[in-house]
mmCIF file of the N, C-alpha and C atoms, coordinates in Angstrom:
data_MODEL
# 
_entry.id   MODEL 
# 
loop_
_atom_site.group_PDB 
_atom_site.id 
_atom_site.type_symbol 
_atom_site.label_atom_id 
_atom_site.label_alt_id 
_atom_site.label_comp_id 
_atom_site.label_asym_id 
_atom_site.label_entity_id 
_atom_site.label_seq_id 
_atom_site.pdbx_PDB_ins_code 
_atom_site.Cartn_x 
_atom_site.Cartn_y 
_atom_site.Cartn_z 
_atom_site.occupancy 
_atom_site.B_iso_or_equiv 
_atom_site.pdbx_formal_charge 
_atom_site.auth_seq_id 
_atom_site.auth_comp_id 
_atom_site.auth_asym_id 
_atom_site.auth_atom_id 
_atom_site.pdbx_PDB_model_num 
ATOM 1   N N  . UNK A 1 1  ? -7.761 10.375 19.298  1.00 0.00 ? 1  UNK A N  1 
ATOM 2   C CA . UNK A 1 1  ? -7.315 9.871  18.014  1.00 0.00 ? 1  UNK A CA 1 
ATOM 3   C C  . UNK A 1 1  ? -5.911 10.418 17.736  1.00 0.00 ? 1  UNK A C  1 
ATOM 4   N N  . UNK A 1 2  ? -4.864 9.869  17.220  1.00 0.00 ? 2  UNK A N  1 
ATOM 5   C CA . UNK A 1 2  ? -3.976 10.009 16.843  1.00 0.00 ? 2  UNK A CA 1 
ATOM 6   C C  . UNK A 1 2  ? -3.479 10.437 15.888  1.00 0.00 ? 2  UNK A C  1 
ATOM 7   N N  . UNK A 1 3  ? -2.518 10.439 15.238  1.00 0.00 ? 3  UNK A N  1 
ATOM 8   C CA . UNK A 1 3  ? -1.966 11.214 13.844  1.00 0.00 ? 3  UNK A CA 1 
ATOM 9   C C  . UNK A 1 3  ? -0.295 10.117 13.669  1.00 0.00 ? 3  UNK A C  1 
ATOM 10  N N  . UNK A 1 4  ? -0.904 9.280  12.298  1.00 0.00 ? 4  UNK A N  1 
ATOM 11  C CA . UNK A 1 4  ? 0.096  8.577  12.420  1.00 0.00 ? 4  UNK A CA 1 
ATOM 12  C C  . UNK A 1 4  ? 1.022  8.917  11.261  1.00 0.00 ? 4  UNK A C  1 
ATOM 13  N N  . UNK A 1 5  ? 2.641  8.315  11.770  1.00 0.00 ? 5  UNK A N  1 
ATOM 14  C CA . UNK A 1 5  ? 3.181  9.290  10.320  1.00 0.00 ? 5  UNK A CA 1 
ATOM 15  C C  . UNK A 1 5  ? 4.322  8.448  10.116  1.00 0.00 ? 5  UNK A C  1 
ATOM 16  N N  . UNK A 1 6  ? 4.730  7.793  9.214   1.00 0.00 ? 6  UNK A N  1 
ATOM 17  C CA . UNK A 1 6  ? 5.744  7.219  8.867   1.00 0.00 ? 6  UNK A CA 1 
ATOM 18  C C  . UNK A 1 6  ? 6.900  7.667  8.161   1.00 0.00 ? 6  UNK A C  1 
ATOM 19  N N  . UNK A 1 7  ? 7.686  7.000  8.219   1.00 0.00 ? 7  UNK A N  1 
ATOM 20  C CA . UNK A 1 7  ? 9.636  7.519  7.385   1.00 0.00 ? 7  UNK A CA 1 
ATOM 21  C C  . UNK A 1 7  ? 9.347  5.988  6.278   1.00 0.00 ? 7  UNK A C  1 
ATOM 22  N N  . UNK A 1 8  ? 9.861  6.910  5.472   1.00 0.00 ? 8  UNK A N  1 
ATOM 23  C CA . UNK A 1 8  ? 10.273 5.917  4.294   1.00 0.00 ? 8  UNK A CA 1 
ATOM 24  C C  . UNK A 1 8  ? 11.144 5.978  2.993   1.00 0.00 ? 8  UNK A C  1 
ATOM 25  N N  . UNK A 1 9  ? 12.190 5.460  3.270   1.00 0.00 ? 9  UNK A N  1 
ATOM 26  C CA . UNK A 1 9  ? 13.251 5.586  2.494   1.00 0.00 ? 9  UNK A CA 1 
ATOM 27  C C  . UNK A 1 9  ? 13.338 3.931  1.352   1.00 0.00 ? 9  UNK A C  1 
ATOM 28  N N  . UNK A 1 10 ? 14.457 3.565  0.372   1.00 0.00 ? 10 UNK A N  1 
ATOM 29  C CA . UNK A 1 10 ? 14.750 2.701  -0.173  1.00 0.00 ? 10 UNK A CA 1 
ATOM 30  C C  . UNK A 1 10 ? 14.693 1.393  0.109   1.00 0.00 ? 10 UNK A C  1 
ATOM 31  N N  . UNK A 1 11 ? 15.918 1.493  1.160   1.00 0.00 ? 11 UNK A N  1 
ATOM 32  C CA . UNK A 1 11 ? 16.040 0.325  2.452   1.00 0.00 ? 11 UNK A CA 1 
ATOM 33  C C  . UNK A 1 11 ? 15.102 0.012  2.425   1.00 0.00 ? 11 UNK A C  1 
ATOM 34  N N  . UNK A 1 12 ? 13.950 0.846  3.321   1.00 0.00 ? 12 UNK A N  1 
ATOM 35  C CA . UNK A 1 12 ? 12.596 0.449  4.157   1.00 0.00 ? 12 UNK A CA 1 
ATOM 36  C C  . UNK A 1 12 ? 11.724 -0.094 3.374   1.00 0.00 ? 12 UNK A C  1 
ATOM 37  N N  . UNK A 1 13 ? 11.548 0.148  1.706   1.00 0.00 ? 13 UNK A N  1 
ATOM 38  C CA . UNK A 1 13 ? 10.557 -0.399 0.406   1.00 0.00 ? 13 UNK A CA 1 
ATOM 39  C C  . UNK A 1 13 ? 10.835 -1.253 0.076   1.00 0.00 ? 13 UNK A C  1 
ATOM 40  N N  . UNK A 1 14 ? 12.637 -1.559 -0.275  1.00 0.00 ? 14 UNK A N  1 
ATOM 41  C CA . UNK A 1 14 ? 13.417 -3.054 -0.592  1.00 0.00 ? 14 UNK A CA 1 
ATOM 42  C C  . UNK A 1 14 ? 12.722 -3.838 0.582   1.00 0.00 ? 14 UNK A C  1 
ATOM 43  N N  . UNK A 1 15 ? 13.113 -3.601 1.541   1.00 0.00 ? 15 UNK A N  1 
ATOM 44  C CA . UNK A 1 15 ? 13.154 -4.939 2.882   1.00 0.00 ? 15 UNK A CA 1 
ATOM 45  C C  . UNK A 1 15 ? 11.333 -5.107 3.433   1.00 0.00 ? 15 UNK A C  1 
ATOM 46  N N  . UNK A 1 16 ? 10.163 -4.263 2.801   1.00 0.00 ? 16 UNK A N  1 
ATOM 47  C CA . UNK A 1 16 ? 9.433  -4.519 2.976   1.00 0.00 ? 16 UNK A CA 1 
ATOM 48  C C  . UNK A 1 16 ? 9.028  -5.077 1.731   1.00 0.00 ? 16 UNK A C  1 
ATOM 49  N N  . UNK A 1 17 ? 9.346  -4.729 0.533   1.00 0.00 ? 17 UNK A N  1 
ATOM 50  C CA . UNK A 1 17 ? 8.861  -5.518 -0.215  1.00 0.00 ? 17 UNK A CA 1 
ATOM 51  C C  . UNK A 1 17 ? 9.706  -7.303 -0.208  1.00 0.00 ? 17 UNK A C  1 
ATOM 52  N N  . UNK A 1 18 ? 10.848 -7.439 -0.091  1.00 0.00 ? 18 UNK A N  1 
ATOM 53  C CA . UNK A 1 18 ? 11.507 -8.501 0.025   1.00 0.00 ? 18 UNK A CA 1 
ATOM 54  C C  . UNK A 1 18 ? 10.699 -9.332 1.119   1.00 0.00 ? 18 UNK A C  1 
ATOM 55  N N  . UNK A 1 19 ? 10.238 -9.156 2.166   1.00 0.00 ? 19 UNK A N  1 
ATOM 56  C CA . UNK A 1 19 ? 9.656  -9.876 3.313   1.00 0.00 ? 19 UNK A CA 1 
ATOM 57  C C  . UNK A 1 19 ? 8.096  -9.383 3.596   1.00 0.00 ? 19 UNK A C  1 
ATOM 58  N N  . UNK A 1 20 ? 7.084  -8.631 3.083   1.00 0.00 ? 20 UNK A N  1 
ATOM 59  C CA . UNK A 1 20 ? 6.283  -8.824 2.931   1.00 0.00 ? 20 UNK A CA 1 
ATOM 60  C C  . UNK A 1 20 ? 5.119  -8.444 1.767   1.00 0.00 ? 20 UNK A C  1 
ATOM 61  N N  . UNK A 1 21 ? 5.790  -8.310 1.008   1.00 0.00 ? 21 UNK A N  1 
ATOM 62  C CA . UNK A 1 21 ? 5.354  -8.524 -0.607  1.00 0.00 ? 21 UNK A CA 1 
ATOM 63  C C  . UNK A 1 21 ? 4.510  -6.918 -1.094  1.00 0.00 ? 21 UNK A C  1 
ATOM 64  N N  . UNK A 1 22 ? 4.309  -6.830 -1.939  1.00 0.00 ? 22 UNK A N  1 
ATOM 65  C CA . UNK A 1 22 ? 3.732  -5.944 -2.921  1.00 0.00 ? 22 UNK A CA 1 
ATOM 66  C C  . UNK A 1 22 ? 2.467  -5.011 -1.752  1.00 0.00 ? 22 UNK A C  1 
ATOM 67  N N  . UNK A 1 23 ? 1.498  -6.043 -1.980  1.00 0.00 ? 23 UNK A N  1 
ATOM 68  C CA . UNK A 1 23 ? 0.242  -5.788 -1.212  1.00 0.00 ? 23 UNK A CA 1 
ATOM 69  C C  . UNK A 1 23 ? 1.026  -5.030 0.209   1.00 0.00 ? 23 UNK A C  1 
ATOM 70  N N  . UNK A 1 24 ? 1.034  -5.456 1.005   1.00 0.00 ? 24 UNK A N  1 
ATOM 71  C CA . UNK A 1 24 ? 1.784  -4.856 2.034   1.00 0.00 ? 24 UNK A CA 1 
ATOM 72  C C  . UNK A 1 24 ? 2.524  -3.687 2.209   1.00 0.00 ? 24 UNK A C  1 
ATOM 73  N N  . UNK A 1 25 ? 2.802  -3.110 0.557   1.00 0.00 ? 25 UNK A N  1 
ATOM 74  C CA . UNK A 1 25 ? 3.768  -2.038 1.020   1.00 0.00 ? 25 UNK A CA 1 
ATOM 75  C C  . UNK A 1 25 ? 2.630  -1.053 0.310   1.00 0.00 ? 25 UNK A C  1 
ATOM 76  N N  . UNK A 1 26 ? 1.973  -1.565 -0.153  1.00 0.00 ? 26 UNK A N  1 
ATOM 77  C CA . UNK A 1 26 ? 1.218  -0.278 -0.881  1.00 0.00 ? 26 UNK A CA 1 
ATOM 78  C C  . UNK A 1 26 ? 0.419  -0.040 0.668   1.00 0.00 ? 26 UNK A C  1 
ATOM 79  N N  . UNK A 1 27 ? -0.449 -1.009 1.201   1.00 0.00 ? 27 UNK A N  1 
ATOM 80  C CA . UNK A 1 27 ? -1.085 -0.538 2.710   1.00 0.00 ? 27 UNK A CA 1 
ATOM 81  C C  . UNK A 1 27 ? -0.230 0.338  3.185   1.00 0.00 ? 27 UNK A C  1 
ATOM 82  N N  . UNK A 1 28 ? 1.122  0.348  3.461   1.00 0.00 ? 28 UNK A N  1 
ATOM 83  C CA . UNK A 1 28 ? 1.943  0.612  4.140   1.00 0.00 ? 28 UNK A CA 1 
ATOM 84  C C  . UNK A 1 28 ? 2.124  2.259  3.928   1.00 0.00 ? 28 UNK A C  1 
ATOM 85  N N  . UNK A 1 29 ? 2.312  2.509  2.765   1.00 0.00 ? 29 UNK A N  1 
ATOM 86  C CA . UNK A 1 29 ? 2.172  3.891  1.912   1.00 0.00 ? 29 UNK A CA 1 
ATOM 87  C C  . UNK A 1 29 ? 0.887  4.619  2.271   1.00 0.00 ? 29 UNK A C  1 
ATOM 88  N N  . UNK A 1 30 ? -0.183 3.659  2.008   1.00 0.00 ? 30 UNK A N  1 
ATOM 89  C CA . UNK A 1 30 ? -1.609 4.341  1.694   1.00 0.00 ? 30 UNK A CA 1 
ATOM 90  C C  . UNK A 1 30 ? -2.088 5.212  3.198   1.00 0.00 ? 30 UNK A C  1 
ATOM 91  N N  . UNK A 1 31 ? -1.953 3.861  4.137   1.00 0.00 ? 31 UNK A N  1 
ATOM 92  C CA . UNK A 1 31 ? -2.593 3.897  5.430   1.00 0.00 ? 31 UNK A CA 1 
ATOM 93  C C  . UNK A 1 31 ? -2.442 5.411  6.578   1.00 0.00 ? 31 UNK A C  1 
ATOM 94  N N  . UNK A 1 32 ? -1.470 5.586  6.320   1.00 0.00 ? 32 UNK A N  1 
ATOM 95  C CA . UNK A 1 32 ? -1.028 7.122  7.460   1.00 0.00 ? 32 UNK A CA 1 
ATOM 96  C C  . UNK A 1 32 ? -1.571 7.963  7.279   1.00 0.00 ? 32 UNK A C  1 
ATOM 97  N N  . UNK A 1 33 ? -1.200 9.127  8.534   1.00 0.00 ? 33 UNK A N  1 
ATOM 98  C CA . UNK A 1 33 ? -1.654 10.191 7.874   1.00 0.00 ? 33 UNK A CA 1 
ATOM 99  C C  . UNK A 1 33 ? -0.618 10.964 7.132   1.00 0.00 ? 33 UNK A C  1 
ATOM 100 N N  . UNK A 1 34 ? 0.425  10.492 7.345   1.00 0.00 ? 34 UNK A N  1 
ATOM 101 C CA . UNK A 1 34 ? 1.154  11.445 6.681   1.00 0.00 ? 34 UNK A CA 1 
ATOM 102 C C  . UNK A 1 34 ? 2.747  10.440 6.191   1.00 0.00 ? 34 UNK A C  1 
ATOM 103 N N  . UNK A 1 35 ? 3.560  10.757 5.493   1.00 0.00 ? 35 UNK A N  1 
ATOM 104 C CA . UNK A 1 35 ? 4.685  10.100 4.987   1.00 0.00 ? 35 UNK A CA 1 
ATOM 105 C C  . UNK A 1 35 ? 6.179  11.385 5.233   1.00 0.00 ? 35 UNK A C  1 
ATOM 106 N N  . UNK A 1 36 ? 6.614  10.504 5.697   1.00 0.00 ? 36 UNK A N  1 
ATOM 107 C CA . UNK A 1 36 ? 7.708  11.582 5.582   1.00 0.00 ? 36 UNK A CA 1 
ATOM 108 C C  . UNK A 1 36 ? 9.065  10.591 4.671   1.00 0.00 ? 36 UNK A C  1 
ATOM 109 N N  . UNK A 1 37 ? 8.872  11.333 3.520   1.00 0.00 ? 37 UNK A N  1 
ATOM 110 C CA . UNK A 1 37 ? 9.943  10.694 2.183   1.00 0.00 ? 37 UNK A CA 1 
ATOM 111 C C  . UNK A 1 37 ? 11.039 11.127 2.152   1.00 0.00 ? 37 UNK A C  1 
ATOM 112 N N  . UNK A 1 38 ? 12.206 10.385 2.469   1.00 0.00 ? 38 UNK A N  1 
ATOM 113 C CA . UNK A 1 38 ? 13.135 10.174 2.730   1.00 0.00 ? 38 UNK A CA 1 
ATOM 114 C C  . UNK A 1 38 ? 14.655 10.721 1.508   1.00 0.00 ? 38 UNK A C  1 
ATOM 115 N N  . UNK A 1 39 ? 14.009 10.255 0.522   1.00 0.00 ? 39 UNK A N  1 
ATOM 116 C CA . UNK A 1 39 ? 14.666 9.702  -1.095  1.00 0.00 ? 39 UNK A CA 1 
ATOM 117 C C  . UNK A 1 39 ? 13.850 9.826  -2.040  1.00 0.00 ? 39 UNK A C  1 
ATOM 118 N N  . UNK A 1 40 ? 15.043 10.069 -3.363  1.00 0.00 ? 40 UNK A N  1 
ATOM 119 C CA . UNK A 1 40 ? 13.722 10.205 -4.790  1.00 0.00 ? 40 UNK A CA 1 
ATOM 120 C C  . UNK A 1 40 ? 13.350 8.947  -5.004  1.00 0.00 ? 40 UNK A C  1 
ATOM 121 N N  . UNK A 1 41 ? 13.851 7.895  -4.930  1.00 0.00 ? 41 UNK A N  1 
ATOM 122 C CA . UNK A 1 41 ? 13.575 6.726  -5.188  1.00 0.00 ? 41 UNK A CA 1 
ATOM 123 C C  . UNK A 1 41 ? 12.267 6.468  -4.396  1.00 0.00 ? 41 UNK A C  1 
ATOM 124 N N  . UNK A 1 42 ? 12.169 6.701  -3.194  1.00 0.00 ? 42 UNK A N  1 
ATOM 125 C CA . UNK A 1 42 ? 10.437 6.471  -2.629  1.00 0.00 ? 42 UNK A CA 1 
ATOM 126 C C  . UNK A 1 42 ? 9.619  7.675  -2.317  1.00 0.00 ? 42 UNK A C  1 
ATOM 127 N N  . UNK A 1 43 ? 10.070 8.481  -3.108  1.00 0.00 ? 43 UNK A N  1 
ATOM 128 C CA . UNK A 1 43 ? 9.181  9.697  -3.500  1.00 0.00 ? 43 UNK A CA 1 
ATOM 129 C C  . UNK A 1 43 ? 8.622  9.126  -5.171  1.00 0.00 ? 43 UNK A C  1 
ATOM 130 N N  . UNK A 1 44 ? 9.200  8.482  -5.681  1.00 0.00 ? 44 UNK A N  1 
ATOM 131 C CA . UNK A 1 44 ? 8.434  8.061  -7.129  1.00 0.00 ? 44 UNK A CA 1 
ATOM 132 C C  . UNK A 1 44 ? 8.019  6.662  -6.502  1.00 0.00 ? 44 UNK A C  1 
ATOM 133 N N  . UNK A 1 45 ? 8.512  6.114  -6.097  1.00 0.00 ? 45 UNK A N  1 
ATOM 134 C CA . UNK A 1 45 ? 7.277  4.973  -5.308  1.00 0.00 ? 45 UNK A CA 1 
ATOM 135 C C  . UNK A 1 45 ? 6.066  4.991  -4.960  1.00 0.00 ? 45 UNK A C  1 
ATOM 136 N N  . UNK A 1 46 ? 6.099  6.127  -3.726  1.00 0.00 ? 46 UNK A N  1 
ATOM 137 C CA . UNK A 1 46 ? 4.731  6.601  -3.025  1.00 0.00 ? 46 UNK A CA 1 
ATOM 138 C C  . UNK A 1 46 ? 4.007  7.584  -4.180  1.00 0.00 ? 46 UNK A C  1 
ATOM 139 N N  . UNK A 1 47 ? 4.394  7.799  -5.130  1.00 0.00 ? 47 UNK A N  1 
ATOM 140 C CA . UNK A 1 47 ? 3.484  8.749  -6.241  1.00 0.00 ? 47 UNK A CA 1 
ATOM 141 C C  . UNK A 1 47 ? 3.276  7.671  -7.007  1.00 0.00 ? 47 UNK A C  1 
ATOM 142 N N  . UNK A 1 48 ? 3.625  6.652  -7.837  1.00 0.00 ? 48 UNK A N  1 
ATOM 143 C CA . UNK A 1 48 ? 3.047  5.402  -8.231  1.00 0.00 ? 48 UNK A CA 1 
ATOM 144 C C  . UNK A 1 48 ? 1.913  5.140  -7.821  1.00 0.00 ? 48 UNK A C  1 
ATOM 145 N N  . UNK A 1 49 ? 2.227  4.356  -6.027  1.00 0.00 ? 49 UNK A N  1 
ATOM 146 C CA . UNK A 1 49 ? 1.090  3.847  -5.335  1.00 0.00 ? 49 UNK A CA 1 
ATOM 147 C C  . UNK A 1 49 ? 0.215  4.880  -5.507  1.00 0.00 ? 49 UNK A C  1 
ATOM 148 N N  . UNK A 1 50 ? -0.417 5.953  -5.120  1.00 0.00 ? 50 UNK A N  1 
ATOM 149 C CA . UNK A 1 50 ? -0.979 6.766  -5.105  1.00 0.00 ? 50 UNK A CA 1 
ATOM 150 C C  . UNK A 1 50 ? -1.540 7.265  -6.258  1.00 0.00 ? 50 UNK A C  1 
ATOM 151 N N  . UNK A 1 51 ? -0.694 7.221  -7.615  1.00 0.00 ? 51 UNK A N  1 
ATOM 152 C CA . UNK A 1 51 ? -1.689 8.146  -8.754  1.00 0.00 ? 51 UNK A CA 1 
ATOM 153 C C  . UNK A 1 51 ? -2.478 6.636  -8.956  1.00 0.00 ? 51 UNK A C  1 
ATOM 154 N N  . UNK A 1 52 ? -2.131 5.304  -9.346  1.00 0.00 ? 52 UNK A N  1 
ATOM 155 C CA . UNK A 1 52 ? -3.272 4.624  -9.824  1.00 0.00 ? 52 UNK A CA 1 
ATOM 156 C C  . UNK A 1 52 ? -2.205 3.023  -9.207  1.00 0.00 ? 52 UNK A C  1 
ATOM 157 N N  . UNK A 1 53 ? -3.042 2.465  -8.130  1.00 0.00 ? 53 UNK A N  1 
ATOM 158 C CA . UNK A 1 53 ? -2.509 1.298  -7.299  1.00 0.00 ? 53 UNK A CA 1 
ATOM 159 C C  . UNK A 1 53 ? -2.936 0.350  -7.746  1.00 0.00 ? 53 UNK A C  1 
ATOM 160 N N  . UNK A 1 54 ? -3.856 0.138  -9.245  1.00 0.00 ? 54 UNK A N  1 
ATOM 161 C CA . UNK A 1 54 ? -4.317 -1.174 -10.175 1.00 0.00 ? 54 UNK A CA 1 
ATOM 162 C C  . UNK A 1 54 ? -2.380 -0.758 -10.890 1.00 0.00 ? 54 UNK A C  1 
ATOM 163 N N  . UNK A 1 55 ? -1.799 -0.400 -11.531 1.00 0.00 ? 55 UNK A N  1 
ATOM 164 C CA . UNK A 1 55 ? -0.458 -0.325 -12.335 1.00 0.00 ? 55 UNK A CA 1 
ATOM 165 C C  . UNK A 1 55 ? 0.416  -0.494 -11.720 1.00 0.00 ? 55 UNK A C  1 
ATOM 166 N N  . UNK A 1 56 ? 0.180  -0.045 -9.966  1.00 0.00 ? 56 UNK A N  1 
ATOM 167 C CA . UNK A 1 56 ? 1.684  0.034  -9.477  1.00 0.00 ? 56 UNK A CA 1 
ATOM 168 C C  . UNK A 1 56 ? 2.621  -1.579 -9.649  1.00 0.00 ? 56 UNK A C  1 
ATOM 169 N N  . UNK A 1 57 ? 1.806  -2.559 -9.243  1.00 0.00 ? 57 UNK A N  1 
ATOM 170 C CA . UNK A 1 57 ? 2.621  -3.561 -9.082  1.00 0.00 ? 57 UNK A CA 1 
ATOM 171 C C  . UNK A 1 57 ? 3.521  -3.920 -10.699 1.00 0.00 ? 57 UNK A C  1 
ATOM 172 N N  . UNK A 1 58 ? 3.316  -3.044 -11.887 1.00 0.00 ? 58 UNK A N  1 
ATOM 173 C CA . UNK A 1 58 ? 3.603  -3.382 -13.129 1.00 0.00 ? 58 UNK A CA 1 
ATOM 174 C C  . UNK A 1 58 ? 5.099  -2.039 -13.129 1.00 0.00 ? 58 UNK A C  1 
ATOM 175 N N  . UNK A 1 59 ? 4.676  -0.953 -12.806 1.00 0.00 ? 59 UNK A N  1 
ATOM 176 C CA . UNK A 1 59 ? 5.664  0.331  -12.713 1.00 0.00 ? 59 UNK A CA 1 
ATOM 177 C C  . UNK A 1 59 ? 6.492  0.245  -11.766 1.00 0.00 ? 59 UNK A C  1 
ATOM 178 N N  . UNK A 1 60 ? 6.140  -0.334 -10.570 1.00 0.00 ? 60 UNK A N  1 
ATOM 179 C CA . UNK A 1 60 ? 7.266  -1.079 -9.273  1.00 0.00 ? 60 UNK A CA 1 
ATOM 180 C C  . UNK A 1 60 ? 8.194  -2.191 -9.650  1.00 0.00 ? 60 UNK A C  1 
ATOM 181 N N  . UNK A 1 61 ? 8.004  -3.081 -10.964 1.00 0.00 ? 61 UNK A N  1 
ATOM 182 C CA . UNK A 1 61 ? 8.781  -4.629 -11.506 1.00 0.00 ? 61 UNK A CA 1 
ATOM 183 C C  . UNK A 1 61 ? 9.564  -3.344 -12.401 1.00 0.00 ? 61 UNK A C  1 
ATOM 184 N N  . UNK A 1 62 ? 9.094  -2.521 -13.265 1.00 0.00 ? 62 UNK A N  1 
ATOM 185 C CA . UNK A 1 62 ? 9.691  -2.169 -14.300 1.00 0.00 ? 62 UNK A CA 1 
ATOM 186 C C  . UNK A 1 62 ? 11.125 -1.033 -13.537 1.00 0.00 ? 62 UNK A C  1 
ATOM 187 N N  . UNK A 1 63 ? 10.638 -0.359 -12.139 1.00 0.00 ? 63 UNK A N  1 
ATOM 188 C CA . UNK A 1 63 ? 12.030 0.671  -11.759 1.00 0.00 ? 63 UNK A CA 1 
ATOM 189 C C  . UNK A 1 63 ? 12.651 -0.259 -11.202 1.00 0.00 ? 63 UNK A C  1 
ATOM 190 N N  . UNK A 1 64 ? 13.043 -1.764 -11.187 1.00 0.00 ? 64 UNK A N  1 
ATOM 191 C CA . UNK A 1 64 ? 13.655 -2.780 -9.799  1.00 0.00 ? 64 UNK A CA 1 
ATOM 192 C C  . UNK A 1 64 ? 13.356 -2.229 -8.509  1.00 0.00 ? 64 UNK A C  1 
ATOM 193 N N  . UNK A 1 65 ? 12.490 -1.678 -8.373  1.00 0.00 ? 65 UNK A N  1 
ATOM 194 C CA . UNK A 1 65 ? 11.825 -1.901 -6.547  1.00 0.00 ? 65 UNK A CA 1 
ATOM 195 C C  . UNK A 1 65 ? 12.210 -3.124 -6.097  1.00 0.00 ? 65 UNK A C  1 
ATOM 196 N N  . UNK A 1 66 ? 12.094 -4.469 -6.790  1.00 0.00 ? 66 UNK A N  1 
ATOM 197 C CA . UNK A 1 66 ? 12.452 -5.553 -6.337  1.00 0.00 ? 66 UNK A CA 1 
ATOM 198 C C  . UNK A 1 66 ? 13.735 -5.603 -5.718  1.00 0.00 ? 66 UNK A C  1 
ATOM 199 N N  . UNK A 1 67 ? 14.409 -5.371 -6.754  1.00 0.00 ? 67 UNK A N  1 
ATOM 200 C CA . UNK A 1 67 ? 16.188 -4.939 -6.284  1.00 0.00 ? 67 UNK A CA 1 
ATOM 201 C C  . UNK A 1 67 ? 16.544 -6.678 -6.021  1.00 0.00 ? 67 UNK A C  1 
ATOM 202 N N  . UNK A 1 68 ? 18.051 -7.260 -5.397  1.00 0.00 ? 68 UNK A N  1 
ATOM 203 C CA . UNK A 1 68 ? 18.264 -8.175 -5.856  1.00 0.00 ? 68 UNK A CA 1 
ATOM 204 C C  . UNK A 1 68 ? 18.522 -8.752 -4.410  1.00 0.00 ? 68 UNK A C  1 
# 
């Protein structure tokens, strides 16, 4: 068994949320074993997803996670 661990910075949340939507990035967050956070910007992302993932998609529209 493995130990999986991801990087995740701004870029990587914009361009995953831009091309594969909301749902997708919270898996994306949730799934590892571990995160290695890059930026404050997806250090308050991945604590969103994580304290309560019924709000995030409402607290993710309100910081522009969307971005333009």
């Amino acid at each position: 068994m493995g130990f999986n661990k991801r990087y995740i910075n701004e870029e990587k949340i914009k361009t995953i949320i831009k091309n594969e939507g909301l749902l997708y990035l919270i898996d994306f967050i949730k799934k590892p074993d571990a995160l290695i956070v890059e930026d404050e910007f997806s250090e308050k992302v991945c604590n969103i997803i994580k304290e309560n993932e019924k709000m995030a998609f409402v607290r993710l529209l309100g910081m522009g996670a969307y971005g333009k």
